[in-house]
C-alpha atoms as one frame of an Amber mdcrd trajectory, in Angstrom:
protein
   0.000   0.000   0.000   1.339   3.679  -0.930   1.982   6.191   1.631  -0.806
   8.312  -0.291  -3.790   5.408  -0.376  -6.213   6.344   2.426  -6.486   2.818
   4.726  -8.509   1.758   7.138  -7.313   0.852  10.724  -9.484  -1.363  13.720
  -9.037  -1.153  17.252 -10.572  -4.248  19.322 -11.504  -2.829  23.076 -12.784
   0.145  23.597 -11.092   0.189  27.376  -8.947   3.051  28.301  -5.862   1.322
  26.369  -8.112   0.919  22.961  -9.035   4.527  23.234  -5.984   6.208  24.016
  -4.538   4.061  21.337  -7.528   4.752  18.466  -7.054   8.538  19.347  -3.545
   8.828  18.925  -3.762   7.096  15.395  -6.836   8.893  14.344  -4.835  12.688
  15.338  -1.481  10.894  13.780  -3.210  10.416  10.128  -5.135  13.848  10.438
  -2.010  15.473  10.892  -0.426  13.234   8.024  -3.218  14.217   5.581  -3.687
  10.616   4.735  -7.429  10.617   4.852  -8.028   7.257   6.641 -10.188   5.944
   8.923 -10.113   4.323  12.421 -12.996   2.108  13.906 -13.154   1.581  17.458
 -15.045  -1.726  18.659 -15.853  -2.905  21.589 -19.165  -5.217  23.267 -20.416
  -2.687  25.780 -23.072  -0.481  25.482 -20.422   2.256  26.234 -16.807   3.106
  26.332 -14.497   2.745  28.816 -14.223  -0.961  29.871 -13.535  -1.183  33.356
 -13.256   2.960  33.512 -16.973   2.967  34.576 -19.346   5.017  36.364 -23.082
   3.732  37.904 -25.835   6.607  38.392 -28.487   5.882  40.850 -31.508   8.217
  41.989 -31.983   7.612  45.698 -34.250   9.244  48.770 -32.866  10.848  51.515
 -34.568  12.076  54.858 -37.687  10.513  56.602 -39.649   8.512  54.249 -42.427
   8.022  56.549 -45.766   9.627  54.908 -45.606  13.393  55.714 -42.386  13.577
  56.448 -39.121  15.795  55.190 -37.763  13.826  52.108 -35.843  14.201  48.718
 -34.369  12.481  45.772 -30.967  13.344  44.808 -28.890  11.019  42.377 -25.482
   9.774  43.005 -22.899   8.199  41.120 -19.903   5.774  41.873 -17.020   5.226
  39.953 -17.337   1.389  40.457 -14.544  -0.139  38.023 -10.831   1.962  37.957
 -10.700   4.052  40.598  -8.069   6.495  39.028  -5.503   6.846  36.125  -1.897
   7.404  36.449   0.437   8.820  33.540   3.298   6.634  34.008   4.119   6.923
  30.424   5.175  10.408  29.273   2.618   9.833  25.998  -0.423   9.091  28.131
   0.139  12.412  30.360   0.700  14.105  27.519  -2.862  13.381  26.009  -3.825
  13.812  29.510  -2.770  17.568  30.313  -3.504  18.242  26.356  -6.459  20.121
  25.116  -7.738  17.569  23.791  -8.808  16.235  27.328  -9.754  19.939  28.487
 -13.019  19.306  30.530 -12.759  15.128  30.292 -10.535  15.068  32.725  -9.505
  15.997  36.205  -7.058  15.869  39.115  -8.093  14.315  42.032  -6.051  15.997
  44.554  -6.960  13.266  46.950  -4.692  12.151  50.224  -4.106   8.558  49.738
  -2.521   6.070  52.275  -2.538   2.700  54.327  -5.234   2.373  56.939  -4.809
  -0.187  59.686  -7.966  -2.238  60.475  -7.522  -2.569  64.115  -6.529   0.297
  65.258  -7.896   2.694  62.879  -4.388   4.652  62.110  -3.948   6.415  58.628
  -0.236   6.420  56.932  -0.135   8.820  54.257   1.734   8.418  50.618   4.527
  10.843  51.553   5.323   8.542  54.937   5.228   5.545  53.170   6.580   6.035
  49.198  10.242   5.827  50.200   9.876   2.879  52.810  10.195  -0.472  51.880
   7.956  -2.037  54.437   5.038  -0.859  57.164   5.229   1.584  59.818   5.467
   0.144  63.503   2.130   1.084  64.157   0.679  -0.571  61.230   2.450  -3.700
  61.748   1.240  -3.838  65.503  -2.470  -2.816  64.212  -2.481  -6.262  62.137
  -5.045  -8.590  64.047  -4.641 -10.962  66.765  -3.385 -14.252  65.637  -2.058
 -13.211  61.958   0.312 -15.081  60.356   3.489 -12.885  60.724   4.387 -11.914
  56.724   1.613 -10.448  57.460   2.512  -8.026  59.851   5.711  -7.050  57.792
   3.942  -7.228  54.497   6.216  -4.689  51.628   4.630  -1.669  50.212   3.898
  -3.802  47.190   1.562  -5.925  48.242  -0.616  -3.105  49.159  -0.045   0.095
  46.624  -3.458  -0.586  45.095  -2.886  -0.107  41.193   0.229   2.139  41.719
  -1.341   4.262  44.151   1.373   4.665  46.453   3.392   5.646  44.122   1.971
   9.139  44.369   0.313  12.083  42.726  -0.675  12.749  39.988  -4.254  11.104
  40.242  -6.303  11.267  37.124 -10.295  11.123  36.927 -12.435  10.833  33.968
 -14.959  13.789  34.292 -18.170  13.853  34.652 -17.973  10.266  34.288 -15.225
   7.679  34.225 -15.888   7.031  30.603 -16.603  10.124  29.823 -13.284  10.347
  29.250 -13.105   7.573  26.722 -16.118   8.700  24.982 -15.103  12.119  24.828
 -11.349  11.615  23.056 -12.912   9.100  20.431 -15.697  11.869  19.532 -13.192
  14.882  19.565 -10.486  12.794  17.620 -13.427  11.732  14.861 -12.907   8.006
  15.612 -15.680   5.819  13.778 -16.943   4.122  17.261 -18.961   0.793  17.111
 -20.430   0.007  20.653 -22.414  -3.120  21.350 -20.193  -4.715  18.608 -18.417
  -7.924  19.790 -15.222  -8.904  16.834 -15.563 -12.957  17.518 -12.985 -13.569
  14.306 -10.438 -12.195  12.511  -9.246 -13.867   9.488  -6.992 -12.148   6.270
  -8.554 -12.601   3.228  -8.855 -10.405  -0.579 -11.515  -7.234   0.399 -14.705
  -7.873  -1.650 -14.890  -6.535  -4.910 -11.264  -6.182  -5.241  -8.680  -8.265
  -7.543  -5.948 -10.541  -6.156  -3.360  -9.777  -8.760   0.108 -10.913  -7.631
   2.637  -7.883  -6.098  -0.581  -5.758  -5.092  -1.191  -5.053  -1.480  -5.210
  -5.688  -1.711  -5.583  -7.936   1.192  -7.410  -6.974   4.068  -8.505  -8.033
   7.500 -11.351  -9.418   7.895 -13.489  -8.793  11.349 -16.437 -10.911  12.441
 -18.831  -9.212  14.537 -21.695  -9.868  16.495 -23.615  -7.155  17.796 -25.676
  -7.928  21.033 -28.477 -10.147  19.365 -25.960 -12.285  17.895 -26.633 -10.656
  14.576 -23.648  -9.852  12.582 -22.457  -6.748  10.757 -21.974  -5.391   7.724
 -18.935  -7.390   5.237 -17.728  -3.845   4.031 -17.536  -2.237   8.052 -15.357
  -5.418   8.732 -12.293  -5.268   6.344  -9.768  -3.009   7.552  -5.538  -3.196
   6.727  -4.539  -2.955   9.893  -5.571  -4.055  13.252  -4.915  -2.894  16.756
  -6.205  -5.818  19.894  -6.737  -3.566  23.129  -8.778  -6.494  24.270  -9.109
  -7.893  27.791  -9.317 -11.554  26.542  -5.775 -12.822  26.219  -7.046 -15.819
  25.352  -8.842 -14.038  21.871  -5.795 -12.314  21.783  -3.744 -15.584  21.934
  -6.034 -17.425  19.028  -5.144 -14.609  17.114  -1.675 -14.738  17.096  -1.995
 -18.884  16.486  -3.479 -18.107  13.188  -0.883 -15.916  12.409   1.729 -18.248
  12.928   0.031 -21.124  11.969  -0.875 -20.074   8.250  -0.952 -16.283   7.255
   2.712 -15.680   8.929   4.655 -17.256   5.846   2.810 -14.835   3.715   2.308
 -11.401   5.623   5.532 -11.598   7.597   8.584 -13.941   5.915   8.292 -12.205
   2.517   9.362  -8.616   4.137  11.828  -9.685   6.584  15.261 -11.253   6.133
  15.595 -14.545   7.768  16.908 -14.213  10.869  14.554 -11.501  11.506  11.625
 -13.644  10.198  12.743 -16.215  12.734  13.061 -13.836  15.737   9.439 -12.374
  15.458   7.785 -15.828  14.789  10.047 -16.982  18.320   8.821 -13.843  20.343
   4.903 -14.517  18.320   5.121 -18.116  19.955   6.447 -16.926  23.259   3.818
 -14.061  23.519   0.517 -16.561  22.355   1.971 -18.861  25.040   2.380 -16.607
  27.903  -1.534 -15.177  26.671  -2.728 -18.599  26.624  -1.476 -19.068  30.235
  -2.771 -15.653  32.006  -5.616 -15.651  33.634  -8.377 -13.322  35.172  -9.148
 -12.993  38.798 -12.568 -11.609  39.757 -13.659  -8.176  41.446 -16.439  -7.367
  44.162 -17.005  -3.671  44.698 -19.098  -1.684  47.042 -20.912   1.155  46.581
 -22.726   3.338  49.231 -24.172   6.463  49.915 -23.901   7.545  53.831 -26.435
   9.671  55.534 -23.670  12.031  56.782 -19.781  13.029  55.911 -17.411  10.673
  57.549 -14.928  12.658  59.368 -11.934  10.012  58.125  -8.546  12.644  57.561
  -7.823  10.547  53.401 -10.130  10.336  50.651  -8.441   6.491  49.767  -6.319
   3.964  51.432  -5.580   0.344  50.737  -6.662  -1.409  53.815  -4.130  -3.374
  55.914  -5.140  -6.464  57.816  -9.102  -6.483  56.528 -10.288 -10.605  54.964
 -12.841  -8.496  53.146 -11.500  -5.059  51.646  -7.898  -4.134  50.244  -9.429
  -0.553  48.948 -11.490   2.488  50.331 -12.067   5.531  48.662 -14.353   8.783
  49.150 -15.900   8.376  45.416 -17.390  12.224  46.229 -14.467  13.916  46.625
 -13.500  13.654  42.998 -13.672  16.333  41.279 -17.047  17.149  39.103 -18.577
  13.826  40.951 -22.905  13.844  42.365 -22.999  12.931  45.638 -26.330  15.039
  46.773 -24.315  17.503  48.004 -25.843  19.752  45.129 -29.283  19.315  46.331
 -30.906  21.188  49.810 -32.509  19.905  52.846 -32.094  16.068  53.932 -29.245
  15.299  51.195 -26.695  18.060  52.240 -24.950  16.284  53.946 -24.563  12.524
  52.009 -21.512  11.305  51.109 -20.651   7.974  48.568 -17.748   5.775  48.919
 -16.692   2.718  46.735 -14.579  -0.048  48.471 -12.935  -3.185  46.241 -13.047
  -6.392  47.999  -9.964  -8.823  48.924  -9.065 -10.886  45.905  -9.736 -13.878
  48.462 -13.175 -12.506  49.680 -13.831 -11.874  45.507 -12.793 -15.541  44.889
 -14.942 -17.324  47.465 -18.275 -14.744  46.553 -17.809 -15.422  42.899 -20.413
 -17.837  42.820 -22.908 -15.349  44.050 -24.449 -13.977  40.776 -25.877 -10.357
  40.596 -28.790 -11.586  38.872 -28.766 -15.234  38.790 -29.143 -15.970  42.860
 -31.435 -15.037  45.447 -31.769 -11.745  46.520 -31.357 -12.575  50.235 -27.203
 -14.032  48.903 -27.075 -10.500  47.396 -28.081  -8.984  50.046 -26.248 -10.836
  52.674 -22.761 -10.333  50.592 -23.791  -6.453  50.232 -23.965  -6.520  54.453
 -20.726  -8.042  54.656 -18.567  -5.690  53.087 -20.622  -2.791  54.481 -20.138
  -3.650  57.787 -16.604  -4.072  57.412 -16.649  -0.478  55.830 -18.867   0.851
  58.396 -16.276  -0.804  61.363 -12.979   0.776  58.672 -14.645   4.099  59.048
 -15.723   4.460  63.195 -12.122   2.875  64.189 -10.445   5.115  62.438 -13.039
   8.609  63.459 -12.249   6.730  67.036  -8.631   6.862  66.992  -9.019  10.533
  65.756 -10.812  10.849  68.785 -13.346  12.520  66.565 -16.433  13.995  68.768
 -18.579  12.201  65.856 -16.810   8.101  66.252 -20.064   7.422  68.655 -22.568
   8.464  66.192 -23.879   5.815  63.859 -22.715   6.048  59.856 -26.030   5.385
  58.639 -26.608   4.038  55.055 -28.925   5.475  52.454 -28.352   3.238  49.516
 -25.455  -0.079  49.350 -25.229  -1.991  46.209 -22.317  -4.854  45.172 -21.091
  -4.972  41.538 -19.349  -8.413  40.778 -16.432  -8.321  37.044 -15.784 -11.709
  36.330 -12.324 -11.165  35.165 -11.656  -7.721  37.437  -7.909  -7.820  37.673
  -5.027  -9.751  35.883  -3.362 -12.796  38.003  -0.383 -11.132  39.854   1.012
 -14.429  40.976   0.138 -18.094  40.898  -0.256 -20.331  37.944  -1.980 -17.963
  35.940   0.197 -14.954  36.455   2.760 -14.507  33.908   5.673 -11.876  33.259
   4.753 -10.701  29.329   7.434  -8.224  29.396   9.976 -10.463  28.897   9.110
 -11.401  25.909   7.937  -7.803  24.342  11.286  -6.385  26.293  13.732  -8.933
  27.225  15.978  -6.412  28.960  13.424  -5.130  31.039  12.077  -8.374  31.998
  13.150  -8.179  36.052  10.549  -5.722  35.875   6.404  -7.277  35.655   4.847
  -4.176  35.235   4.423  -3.988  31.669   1.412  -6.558  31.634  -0.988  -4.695
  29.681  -0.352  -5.578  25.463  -1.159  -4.046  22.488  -0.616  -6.507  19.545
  -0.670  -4.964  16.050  -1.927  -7.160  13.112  -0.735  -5.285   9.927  -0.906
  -6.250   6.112
């Protein structure tokens, strides 16, 4: 294909990676003139993947007949809790203009609260320490194995967040964010659209004579009746998988190996080059094949009044139930009721992710599928253990408002099926090694990209 032939590009996953990535080559061939195109797809209803916010109307006040009552809405950021621009490309797009009004600091204090005890450790203690404070590793409970009393930093910097400020939040929403680049950067966005196939194959309606470059990928696509799309909206020369599903991502690069490598690959690289991708294609679709998902239980709850707790997040130390806490309505451009008069002045919402052991052993508890007293019954558990986060630590504050009760106005659960990737175990595996060989001491680089080009 010539550098002046308009082409077509697809992006799998319409997550925060998928995106980010969709924008940045939609801007790259604007500013290139080429006059191409770039289709987004992804199954949900909306953008964002895991980036998600939940709206709820809810009443406040006496709801006894006659009495003092209001609606407000409220909204919890239920999926990611935050974005950090590790990469200097991704804060770039962040602070650009192109994010101006999608996207917010969140100048929140962030830290390590003991469950026993109630004590807070900020960032700025903790981010140059290797392991706990004394008076965290006292607060553990009674009878705790003892790694678990000197656990590292590691084990609890919840998705990088003691590594420090910046915090990034999508605004209003968390996918507002996503939506909101893809629209501004004239991305051709297909939502409820589910690629099941990929296969490369002669476009339709075009010749197959030899030493032109007039094959083309091939998507299939379901949208969410199971009907498929359009042929001509599924044939694109290049494709982009910013999919959660390593084990799609995986089947993809089997094929490619299998029978279209010889033919997209060999004939443009010398040998040993040839041989070196195919090595690092087999590596990668075998690592994939190997990684799995572990599943995520999160909390969200309105109180009836403002919790007097001195952070807006902390990773929880010694809890069986939650590892994260955050004030949800002290992000910035976030409904909380606070907006409304009367009985909902004074609400407050907070989201809280459960223990990837308490996740595991509730995963069997449906949100739809089992009883509503299960439901409700895993809902109580992880409030209460909010609830008893929250007064311990207003307690050791000595806070004149520990006694009084944090009553609820509205607690829901939202179970992901695959929430997080394996860290460790048999299903965790260390991708970077493969993609960057020098770098592979390090296992952060776990989230892939993998480019399918004619």
């Amino acid at each position: 294909m010539s550098v002046s032939t308009p082409f077509r590009v697809a992006v799998v996953g319409g997550g925060v990676a998928g995106t980010f990535c969709a924008t940045v080559l939609a801007q790259g061939l604007q500013s290139l003139g080429r006059g191409g195109e770039v289709h987004l797809f992804d199954s949900g209803r909306s953008l964002g993947g895991r980036a998600s916010t939940r709206l709820r109307n809810t009443t406040v006040g006496n709801t006894a007949p006659g009495a003092s009552s209001s609606e407000i809405q409220v909204q919890y950021d239920h999926g990611a809790q935050f974005f950090r621009a590790t990469h200097p490309h991704v804060k770039q797009i962040l602070t650009s203009p192109l994010t101006a009004g999608l996207v917010g600091q969140w100048n929140a204090r962030v830290g390590i609260l003991g469950r026993r005890g109630g004590k807070f450790l900020p960032v700025e203690v903790i981010k140059n320490t290797g392991v706990l404070s004394p008076s965290l590793q006292k607060d553990d409970e009674e009878g705790a194995d003892d790694d678990a009393a000197t656990s590292s930093k590691n084990e609890l910097d919840f998705c990088g967040h003691l590594q420090g400020p910046p915090y990034f939040v999508g605004m209003p929403t968390m996918q507002s964010l996503c939506e909101g680049i893809c629209l501004r950067s004239k991305v051709h966005v297909h939502s409820s659209t589910e690629v099941v196939n990929m296969e490369w194959h002669p476009p339709t309606g075009h010749s197959t004579a030899p030493g032109e470059d007039d094959f083309a990928w091939n998507l299939t696509t379901l949208d969410l009746g199971g009907e498929p799309s359009s042929t001509q909206d599924s044939q694109f020369d290049h494709v982009v998988l910013a999919t959660h599903s390593p084990g799609f991502a995986a089947a993809q690069l089997e094929k490619l190996i299998s029978h279209d490598f010889e033919d997209s690959v060999d004939a443009e690289l010398d040998d040993p080059e040839a041989a070196a991708v195919k090595s690092a294609a087999q590596q990668l679709s075998s690592l994939l094949a190997q990684q799995e998902h572990i599943p995520a239980r999160t909390l969200m709850v309105t109180l009836s009044r403002k919790s007097a707790a001195e952070f807006e997040a902390a990773a929880v130390h010694g809890s069986p139930i939650l590892q994260w806490i955050a004030r949800d309505s002290s992000k910035p451009g976030r409904q909380s009721g606070s907006e409304t008069s009367g009985a909902g002045s004074a609400t407050e919402t907070w989201v809280a992710h459960a223990t990837d052991e308490f996740a595991r052993e509730t995963s069997h508890i449906d949100n739809h599928e089992d009883s509503a007293e299960q439901r409700q019954g895993l809902c109580n558990t992880m409030l209460e253990e909010l609830q008893l986060l929250l007064q311990r630590h207003e307690a050791d504050l000595n806070h004149p408002n520990a006694e009084e009760p944090l009553s609820v106005v509205h607690a829901e659960t939202q179970r992901w099926g695959s929430g997080f990737l394996a860290q460790d175990g048999p299903g965790a595996v260390n991708i970077s090694a493969v993609l960057a060989p020098d770098n592979a001491a390090d296992p952060s680089g776990q989230q892939v990209c993998i480019v399918a080009s004619g």
